[in-house]
PAFI-488138 format. One line per 5 residues: their letters; for each residue x, y negated, z negated of C-alpha. Coordinates in steps of 0.5 Angstrom, whole numbers, always signed. Each point is the difference from the previous one (the first is absolute). Last residue first. Example, Ala and Ser with C-alpha at 12.3 -4.5 7.8 and 13.67 -1.06 7.14 Angstrom:
SA	+27,+2,-14  -2,+7,-2
END
This chain:
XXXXX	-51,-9,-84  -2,+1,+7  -5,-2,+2  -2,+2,+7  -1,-2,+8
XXXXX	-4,+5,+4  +1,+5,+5  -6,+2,+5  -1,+7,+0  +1,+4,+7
XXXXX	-2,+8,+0  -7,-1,+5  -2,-7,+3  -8,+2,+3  -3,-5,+1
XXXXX	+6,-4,+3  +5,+6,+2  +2,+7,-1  +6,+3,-3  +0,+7,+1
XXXXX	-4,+1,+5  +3,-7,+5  +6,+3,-2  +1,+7,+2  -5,-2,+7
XXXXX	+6,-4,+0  +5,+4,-1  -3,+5,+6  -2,-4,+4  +8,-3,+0
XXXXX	+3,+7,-1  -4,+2,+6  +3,-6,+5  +7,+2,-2  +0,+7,+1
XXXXX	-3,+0,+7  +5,-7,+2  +6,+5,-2  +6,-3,-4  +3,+7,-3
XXXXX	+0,+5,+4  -2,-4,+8  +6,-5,-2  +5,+5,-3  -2,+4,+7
XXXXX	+1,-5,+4  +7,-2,-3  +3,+7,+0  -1,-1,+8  +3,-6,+0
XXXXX	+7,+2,-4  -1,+7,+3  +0,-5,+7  +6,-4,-2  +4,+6,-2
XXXXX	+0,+3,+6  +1,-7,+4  +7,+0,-4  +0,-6,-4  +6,-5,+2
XXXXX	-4,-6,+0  -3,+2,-7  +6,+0,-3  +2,-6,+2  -6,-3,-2
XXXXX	+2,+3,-7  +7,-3,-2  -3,-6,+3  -6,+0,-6  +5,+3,-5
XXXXX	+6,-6,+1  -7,-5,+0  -1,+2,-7  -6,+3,-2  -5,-5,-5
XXXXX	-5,+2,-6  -4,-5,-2  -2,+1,-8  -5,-5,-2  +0,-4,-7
XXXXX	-5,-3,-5  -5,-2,+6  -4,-5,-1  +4,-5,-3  +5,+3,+6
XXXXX	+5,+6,+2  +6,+2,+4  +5,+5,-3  +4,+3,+6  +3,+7,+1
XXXXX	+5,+3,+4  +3,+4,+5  -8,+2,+1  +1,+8,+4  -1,+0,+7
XXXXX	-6,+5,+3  +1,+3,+6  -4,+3,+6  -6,+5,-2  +4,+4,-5
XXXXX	-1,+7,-3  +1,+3,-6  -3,-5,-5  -6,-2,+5  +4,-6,+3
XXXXX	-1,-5,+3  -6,-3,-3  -1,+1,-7  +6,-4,-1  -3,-6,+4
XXXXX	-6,+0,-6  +6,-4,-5  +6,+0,+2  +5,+4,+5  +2,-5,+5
XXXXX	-3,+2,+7  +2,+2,+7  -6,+5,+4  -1,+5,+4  -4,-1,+6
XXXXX	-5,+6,+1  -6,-5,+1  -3,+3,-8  +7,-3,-1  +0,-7,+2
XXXXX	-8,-1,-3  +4,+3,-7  +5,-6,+1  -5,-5,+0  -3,+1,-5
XXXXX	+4,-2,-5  -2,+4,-7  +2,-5,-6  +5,-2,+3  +6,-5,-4
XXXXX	+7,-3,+4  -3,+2,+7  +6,+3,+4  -6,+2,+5  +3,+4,+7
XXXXX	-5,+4,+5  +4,+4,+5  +1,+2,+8  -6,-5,+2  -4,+0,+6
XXXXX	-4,+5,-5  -1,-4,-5  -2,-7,+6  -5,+3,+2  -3,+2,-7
XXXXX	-1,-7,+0  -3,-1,+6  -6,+5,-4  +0,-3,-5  -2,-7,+2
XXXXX	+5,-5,+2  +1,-8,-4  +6,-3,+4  +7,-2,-4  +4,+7,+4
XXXXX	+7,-3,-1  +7,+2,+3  +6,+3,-2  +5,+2,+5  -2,-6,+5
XXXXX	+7,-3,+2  -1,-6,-4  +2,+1,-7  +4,-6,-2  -2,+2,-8
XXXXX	-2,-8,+0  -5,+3,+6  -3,+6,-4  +0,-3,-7  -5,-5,+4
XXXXX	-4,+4,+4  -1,+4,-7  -2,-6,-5  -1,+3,-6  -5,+3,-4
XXXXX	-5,-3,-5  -2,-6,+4  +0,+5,+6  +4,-1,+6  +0,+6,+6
XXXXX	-6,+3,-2  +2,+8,+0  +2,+5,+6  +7,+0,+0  +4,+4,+6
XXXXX	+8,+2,-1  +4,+2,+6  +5,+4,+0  +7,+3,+3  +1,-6,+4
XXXXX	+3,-4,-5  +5,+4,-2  +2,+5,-6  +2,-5,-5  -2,-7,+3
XXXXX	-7,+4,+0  +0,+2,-7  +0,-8,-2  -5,-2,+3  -4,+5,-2
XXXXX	+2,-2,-6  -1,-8,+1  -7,+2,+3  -2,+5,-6  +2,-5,-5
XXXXX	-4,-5,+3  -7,+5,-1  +2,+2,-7  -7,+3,-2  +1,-4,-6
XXXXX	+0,-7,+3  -7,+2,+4  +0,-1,+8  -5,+6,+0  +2,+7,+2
XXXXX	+1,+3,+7  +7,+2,+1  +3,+5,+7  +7,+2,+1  +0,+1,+8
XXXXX	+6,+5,+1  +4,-3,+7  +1,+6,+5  -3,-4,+6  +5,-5,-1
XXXXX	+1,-7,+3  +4,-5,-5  +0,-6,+4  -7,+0,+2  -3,+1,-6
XXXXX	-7,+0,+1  -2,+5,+5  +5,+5,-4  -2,+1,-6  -6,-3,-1
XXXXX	-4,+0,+6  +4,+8,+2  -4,+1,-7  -6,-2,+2  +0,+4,+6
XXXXX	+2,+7,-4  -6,-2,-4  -6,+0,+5  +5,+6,+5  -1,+4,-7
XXXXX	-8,-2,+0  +0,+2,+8  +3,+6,-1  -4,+3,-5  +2,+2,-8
XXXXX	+2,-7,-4  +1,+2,-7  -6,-3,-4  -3,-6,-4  -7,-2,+3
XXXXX	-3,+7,-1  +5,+2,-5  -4,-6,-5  +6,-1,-4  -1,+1,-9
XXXXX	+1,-4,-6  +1,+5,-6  -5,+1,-5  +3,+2,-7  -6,-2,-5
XXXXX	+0,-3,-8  -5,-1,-6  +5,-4,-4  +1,+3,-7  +8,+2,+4
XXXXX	+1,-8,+0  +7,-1,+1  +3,+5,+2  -7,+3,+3  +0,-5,+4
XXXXX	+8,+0,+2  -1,+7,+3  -6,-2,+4  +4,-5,+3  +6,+4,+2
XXXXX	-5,+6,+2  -2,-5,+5  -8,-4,+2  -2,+0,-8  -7,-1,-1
XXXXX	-3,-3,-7  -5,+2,-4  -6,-4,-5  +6,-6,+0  +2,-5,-6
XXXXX	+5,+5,-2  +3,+0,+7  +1,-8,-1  +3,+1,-7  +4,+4,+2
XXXXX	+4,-5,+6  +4,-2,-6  +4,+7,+0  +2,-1,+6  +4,+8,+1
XXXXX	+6,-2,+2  -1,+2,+5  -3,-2,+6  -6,+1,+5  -6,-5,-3
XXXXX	-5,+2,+5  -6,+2,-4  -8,+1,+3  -3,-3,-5  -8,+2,-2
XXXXX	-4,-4,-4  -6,+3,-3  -7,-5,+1  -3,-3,-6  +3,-1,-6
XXXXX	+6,+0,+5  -1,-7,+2  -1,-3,-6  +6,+3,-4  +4,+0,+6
XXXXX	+1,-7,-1  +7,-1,+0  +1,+7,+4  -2,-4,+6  +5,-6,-2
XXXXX	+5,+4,+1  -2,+3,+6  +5,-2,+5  +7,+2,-4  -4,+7,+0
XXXXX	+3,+1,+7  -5,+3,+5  -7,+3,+0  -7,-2,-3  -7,+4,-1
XXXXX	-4,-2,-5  -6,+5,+1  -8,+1,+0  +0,-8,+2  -6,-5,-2
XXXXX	+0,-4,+7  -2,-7,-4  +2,+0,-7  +7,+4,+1  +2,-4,+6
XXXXX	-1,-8,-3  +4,+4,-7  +5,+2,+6  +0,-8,+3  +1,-2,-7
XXXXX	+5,+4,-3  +5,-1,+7  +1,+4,+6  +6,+4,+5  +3,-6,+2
XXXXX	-4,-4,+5  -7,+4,+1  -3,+2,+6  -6,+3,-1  -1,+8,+3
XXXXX	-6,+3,+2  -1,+8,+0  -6,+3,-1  -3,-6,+3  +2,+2,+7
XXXXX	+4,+6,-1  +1,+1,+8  +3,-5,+1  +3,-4,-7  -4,-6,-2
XXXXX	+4,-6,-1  -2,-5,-5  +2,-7,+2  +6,-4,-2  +4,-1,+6
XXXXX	+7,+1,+4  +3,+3,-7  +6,+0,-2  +1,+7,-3  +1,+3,-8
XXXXX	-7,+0,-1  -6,+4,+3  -6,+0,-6  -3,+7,+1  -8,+1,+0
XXXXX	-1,+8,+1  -5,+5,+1  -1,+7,-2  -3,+7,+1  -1,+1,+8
XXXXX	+6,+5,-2  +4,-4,+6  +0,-7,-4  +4,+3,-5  +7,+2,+5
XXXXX	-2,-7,+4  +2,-3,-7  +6,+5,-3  +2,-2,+8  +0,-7,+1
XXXXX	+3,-1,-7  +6,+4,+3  +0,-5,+5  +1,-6,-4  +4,+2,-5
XXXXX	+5,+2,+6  -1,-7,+4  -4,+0,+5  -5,-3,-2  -7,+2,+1
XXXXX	-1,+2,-7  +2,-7,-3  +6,+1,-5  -5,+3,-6  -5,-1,-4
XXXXX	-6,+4,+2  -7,+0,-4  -3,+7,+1  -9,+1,+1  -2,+7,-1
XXX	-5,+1,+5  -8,+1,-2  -3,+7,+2
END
């Protein structure tokens, strides 16, 4: 049997940002069926080298092409007629692929074109339909997402398929060496490192995001400044794993030091670390924090709470699905004070909602104060909401499923089926 080939567009698969991981996945999760192989364009990183990676153990069935950005017409239309591809297959911000959809009527008169969509915001974008129009299905990775698809465009063939945590990386700590393992480098953070502000009680907040302006990286630092003052600086430490400068970010070490924070109660973690060390450092820790102004999932917070640490969220976009279930809640989520319109040439208008620092205070303090009763309900519940309704099973299967779906419904080159080529005409 010939393997269906898929072109990838995305954050480069062994990246470790959020696209970038759950790209991995849907990919490793195809290649298991020994049905399909994929070619992926890995952008949206600096690269060290240009040279195609074979991924071990797929060997050519899955090879990444590192690219700058996330693509252009000609490199695609160059892709196309040599690999000729069964599938499109491409993820993130349609802002990227604007001019993807400006050819698409070459590209999808012979390959479907499938979007994984992340836009995470109301109101609806309306500009965006176009783009979902232009697209034989598009995959929606929250109910926000897929609520403002059907807004937009309700014609569009569209899916609700959640990101997922891998349990076997992602879990509560269970034996005596993995607890003294995550026990040892909260002592490292909390204690070890301030030496005038020794605590064994210290609660460990803990952000792994990118250093991106909407992410609120400086805000944090300020407020988490800000809430020790209040409740005094030996009642908790905050650790960022993140890049400490970033072009489209802050200076954190900066921020840091002109904030005249020296006695190490908020500390960077800048080196790139694989899951499993990441998952260390969930469960050393007492809460995940993410105050992003715009999520379209956040995939950060849902890895805390398959480890059983609850987390701390504004309620916007995908993160509303996380921290509570509508009935039960997995830590607290804070409702935007406020928000802001921002918005470019390309893009009309974004809504960005934005809590108040007086709210995120408000709730550090509450949970210094929780009771260890209600701090293990909350982190049980938040194991069980994980495995419900993010589960890696789930996940893998929807992804063979849709896209065995696809590749009946639409073919592909020879045999292209359901997609006619528009055309220019008079009008009187």
């Amino acid at each position: 049997m010939t393997k269906k080939k898929i072109l990838v567009l995305s954050d480069h698969p062994l990246s470790p940002s959020g696209v970038g991981t759950q790209t991995k996945y849907m990919i490793e999760a195809l290649l298991k069926t020994g049905r399909y192989k994929f070619i992926c364009l890995g952008g949206a990183v600096k690269h060290q080298n240009y040279e195609p990676q074979k991924v071990e153990p797929w060997s050519e069935d899955f090879v990444i092409y590192p690219v700058d950005g996330y693509g252009s017409p000609d490199l695609i239309r160059s892709v196309l007629q040599k690999e000729k591809p069964d599938i499109l297959w491409f993820m993130t911000d349609p802002r990227f692929y604007e001019w993807l959809w400006d050819i698409e009527n070459e590209v999808r008169s012979n390959v479907p074109m499938v979007y994984y969509h992340v836009w995470d915001n109301f109101p609806a974008p309306q500009f965006n339909g176009i783009y979902y129009r232009s697209t034989d299905e598009v995959v929606c990775i929250s109910k926000v997402t897929h609520e403002i698809l059907k807004t937009v465009s309700p014609e569009v063939n569209s899916h609700y398929l959640p990101h997922a945590v891998n349990s076997n990386i992602f879990y509560k700590y269970n034996t005596k060496e993995m607890k003294d393992r995550a026990a040892e480098i909260k002592k490292r953070i909390c204690v070890d490192s301030s030496e005038n502000n020794k605590n064994p009680n210290k609660k460990l907040f803990f952000w792994n995001n990118r250093n991106a302006r909407r992410k609120q990286s400086g805000t944090l630092i300020w407020w988490f400044k800000e809430f020790l003052d209040e409740v005094g600086h030996d009642k908790a430490s905050l650790l960022m794993h993140t890049d400490a400068r970033d072009p489209h970010g802050q200076d954190l070490p900066h921020i840091i030091e002109s904030l005249g924070i020296t006695d190490g109660q908020i500390l960077l973690s800048t080196v790139k670390i694989q899951p499993e060390e990441l998952a260390n450092m969930y469960n050393a820790a007492d809460y995940t924090l993410n105050i992003s102004d715009a999520e379209g999932f956040g995939l950060a917070t849902l890895e805390s709470l398959s480890c059983g640490t609850p987390i701390i969220v504004n309620m916007t976009g995908g993160l509303q699905e996380q921290v509570t279930n509508g009935n039960d809640w997995f830590g607290w989520g804070i409702q935007p004070a406020s928000k802001s319109v921002i918005g470019s040439l390309q893009v009309p208008y974004i809504y960005e909602d934005r809590i108040s620092k007086e709210d995120f205070i408000k709730t550090l303090k509450k949970a210094l104060k929780t009771p260890s009763k209600n701090y293990k309900k909350m982190s049980i519940q938040g194991i069980k909401h994980v495995k419900e309704n993010y589960n890696f099973d789930d996940y893998e299967n929807n992804w063979i499923n849709l896209m065995d779906k696809i590749v009946e419904e639409h073919g592909s080159w020879e045999d292209r089926k359901g997609y006619k080529t528009w055309h220019l005409m008079e009008v009187a």
